[in-house]
DRENRO-459936 format. One record per residue: x, y, z of N, C-alpha, C in turn. Coordinates in Angstrom, 1 decimal. Example, Ala and Ser with C-alpha at 12.3 -4.5 7.8 and 13.67 -1.06 7.14 Angstrom:
! residues 2
     npx     npy     npz    capx    capy    capz     cpx     cpy     cpz
    13.2    -5.7     7.8    12.3    -4.5     7.8    13.2    -3.3     7.8
    12.8    -2.2     7.1    13.7    -1.1     7.1    12.9     0.0     7.9
END
This chain:
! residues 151
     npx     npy     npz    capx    capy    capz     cpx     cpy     cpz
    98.8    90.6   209.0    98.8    92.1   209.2    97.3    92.4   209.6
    97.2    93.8   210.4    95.8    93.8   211.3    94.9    94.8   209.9
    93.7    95.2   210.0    93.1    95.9   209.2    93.8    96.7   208.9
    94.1    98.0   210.4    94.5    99.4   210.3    96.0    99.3   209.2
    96.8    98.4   209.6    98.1    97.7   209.2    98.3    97.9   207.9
    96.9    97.9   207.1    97.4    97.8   205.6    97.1    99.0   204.8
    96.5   100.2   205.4    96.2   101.0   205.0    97.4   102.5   205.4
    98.1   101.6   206.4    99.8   102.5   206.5   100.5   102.7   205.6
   101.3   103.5   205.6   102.4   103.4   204.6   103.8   103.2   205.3
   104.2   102.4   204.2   105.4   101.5   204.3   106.8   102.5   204.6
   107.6   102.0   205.2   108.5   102.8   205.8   109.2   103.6   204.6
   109.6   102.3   203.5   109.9   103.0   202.1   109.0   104.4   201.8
   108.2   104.1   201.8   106.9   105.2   201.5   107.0   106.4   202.1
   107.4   106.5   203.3   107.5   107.3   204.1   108.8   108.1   203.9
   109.9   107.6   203.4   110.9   108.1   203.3   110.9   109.1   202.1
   110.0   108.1   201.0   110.0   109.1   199.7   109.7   110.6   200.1
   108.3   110.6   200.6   107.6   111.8   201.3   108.6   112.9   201.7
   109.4   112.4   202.5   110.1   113.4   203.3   111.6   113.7   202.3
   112.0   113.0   201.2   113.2   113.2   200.3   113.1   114.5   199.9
   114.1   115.2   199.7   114.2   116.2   199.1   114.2   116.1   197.7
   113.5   117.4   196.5   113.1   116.5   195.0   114.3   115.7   194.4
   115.4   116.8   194.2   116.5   116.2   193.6   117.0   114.8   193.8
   116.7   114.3   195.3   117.2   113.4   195.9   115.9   111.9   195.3
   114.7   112.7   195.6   113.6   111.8   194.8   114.0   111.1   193.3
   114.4   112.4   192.1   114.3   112.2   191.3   115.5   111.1   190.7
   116.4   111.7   191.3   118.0   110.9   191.5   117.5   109.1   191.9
   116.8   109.0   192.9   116.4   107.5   193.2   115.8   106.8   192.2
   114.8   107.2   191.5   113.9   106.8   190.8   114.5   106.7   189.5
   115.5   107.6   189.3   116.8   107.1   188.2   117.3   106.0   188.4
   117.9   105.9   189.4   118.6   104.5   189.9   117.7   103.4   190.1
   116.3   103.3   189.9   115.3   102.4   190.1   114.7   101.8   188.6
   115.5   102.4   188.0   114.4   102.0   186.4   115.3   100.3   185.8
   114.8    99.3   186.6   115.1    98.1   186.2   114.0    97.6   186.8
   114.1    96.2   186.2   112.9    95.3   187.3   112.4    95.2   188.7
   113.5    95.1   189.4   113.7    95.2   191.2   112.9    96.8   191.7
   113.0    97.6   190.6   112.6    99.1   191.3   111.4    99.5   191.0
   110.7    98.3   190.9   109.2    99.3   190.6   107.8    99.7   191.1
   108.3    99.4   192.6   107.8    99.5   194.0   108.2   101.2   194.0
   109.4   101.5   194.1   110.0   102.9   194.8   109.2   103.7   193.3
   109.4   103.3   191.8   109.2   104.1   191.1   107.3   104.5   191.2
   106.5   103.3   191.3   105.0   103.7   191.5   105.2   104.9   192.6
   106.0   104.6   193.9   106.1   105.3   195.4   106.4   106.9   194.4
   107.7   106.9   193.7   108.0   108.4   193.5   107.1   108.8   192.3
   106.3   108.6   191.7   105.2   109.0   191.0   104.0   109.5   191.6
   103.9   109.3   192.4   102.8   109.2   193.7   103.4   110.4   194.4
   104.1   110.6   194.8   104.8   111.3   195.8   105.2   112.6   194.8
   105.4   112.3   193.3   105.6   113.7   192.9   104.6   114.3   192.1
   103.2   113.6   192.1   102.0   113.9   191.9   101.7   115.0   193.1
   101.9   114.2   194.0   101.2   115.0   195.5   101.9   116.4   195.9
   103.4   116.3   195.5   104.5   118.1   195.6   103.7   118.7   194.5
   103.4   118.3   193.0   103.2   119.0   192.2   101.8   120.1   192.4
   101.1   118.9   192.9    99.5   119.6   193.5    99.6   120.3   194.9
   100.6   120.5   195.4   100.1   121.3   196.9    99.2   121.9   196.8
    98.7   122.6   198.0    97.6   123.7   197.9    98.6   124.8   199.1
    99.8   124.7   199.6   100.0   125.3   200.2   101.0   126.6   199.4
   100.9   127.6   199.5   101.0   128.8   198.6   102.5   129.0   198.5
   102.8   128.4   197.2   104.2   128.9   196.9   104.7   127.4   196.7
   104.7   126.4   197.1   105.1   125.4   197.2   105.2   124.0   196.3
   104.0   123.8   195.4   104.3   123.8   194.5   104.8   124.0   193.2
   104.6   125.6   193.0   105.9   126.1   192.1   107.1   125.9   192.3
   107.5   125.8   193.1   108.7   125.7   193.9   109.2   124.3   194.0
   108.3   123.4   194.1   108.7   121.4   193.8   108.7   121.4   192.4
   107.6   121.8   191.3   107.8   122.0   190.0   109.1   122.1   189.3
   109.7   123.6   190.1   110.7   124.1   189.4   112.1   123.3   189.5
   112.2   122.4   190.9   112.9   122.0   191.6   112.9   120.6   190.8
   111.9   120.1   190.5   111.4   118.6   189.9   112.5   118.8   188.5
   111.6   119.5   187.7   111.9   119.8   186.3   113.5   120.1   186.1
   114.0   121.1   187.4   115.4   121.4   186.9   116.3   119.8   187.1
   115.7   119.0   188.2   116.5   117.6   188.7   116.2   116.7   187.6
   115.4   116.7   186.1   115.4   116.0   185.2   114.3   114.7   185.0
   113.5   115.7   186.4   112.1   114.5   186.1   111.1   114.2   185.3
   111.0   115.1   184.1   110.4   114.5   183.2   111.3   113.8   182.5
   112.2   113.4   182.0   113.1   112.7   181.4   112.9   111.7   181.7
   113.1   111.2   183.5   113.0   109.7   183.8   112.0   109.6   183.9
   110.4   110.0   184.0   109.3   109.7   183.8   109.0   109.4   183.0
   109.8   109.8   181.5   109.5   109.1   179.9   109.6   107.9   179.9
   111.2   107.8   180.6   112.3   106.7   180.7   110.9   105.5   181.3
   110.5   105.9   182.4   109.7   105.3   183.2   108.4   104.6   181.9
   107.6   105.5   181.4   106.6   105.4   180.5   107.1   104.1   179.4
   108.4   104.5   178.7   108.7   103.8   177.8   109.0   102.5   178.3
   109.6   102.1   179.7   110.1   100.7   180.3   109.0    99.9   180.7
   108.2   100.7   181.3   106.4   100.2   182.0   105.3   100.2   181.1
   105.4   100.4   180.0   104.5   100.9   179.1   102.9   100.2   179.2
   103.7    98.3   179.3   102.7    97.3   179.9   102.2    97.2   180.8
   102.9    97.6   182.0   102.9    97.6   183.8   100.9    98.6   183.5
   100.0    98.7   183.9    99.2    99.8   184.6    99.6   100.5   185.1
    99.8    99.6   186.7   100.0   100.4   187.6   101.0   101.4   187.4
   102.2   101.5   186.7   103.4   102.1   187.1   102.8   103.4   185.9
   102.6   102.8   184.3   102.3   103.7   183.5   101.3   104.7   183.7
   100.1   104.2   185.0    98.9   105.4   184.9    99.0   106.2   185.9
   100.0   105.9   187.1   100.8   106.1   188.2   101.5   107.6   187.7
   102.4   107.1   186.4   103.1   108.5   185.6   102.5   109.3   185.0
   101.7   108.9   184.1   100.8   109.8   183.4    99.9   110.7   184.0
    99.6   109.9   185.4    99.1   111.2   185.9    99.6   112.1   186.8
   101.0   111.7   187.2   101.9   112.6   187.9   102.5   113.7   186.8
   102.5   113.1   185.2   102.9   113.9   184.2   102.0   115.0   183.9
   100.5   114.1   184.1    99.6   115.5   183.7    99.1   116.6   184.4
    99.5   116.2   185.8   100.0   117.0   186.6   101.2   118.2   186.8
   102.0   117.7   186.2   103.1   118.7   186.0   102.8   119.6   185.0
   102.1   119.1   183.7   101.6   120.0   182.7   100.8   120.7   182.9
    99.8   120.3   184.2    98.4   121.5   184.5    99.1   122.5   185.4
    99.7   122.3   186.3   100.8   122.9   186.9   101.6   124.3   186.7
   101.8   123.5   185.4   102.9   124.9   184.6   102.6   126.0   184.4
   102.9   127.3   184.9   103.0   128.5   184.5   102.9   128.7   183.4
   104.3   128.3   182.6   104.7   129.1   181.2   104.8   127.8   180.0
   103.9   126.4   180.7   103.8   125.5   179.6   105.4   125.1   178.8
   106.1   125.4   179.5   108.1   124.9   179.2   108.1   123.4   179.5
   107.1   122.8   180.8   107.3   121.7   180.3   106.1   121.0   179.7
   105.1   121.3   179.1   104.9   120.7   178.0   105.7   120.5   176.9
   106.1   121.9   176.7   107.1   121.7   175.3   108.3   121.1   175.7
   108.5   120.9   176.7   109.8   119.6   176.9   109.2   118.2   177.0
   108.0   117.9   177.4   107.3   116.9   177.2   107.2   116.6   175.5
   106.9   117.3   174.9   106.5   117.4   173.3   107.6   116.9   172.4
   108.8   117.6   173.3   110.0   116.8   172.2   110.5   115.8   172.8
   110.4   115.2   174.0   110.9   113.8   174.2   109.7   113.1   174.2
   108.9   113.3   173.2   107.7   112.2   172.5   106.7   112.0   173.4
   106.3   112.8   174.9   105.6   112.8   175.3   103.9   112.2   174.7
   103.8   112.6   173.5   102.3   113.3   173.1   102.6   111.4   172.5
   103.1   111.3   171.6   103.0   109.7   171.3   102.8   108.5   172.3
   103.6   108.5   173.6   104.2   107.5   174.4   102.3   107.6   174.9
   101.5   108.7   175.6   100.3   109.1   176.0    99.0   108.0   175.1
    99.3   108.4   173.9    98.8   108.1   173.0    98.7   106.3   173.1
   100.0   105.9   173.1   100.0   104.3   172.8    99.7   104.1   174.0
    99.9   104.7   175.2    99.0   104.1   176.6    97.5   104.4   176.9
    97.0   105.1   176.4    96.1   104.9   175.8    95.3   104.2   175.7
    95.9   103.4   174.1    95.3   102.1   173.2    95.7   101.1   174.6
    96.8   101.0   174.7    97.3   100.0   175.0    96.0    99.2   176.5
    95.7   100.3   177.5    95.0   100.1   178.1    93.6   100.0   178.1
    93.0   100.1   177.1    91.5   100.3   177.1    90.5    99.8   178.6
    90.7    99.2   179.2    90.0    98.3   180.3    90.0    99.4   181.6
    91.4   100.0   181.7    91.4   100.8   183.2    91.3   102.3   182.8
    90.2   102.5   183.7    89.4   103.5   183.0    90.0   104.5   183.8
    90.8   104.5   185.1    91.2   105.7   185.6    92.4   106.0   184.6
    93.2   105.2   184.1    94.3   105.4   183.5    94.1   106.0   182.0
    93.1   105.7   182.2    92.5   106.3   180.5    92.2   107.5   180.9
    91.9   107.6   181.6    91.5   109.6   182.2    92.5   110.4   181.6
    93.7   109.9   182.7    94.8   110.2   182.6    95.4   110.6   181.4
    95.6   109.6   180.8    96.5   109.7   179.1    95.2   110.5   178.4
    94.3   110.2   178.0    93.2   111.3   178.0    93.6   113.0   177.9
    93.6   113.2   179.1    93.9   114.9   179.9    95.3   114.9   179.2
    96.2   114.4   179.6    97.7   114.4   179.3    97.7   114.8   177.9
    97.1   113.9   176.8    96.9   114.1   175.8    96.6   115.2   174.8
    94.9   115.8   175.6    94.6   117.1   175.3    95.4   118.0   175.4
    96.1   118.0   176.8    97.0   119.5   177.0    98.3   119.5   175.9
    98.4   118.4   176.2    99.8   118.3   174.9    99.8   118.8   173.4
    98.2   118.3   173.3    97.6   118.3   171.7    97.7   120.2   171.7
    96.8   120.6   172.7    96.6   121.6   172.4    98.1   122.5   172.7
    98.9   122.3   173.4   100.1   122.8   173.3   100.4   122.8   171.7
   101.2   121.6   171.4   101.5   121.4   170.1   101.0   122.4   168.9
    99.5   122.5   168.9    98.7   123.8   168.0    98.9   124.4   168.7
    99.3   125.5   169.4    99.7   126.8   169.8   101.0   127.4   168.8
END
């Protein structure tokens, strides 16, 4: 493969991008086994990037669309299966803590809070000590949860 070659994205990659959320979130359900954890890093990544737009209106609008298709659920699902993985668990955490900075009305933190968000954070966390971006992540994740929680 030539330099330019590796800094492309993969056709897979490209398709996430352009999926519609429901259709994202739906895949990434059907991916939570060993063989899928290429597409799952891809749709973490990809719903990191909807969540943050900067284009007006549009993120609210992938948020609302994410959340109603049941993506924080499989992102737990995701957290709890990968917990070991880095890549896949700091990949979520920070597409999760993204969704929480995100939020309007903080609905999904407190949907985060009861499917054990604030724990799963916690043990990734510990578990990683060495990768320091990933520690950011569960970090931030952490605080907003905590401080949700005390509210």
């Amino acid at each position: 493969m030539d330099v330019i070659g590796q800094y492309l994205p993969t056709k897979d990659q490209v398709q996430i991008r352009f999926m519609p959320n429901k259709t994202l979130v739906n895949k990434m359900l059907g991916s939570l086994n060993p063989n899928g954890r290429d597409l799952v890093i891809d749709g973490c990544d990809s719903i990191r990037r909807r969540v943050r737009s900067e284009v007006p209106g549009v993120a609210k609008k992938n948020l609302k669309e994410l959340t109603d298709a049941g993506a924080l659920d499989v992102m737990i699902d995701v957290l709890k299966l990968w917990m070991e993985d880095a890549p896949v668990s700091g990949r979520c955490a920070k597409a999760l803590m993204w969704i929480v900075r995100k939020s309007p009305t903080d609905s999904e933190a407190d949907q985060l809070l009861e499917l054990g968000g604030l724990k799963l954070a916690e043990r990734l966390k510990g578990l990683h000590q060495d990768d320091l971006e990933l520690q950011k992540s569960a970090k931030e994740l952490m605080k907003m949860l905590q401080t949700r929680a005390g509210a």
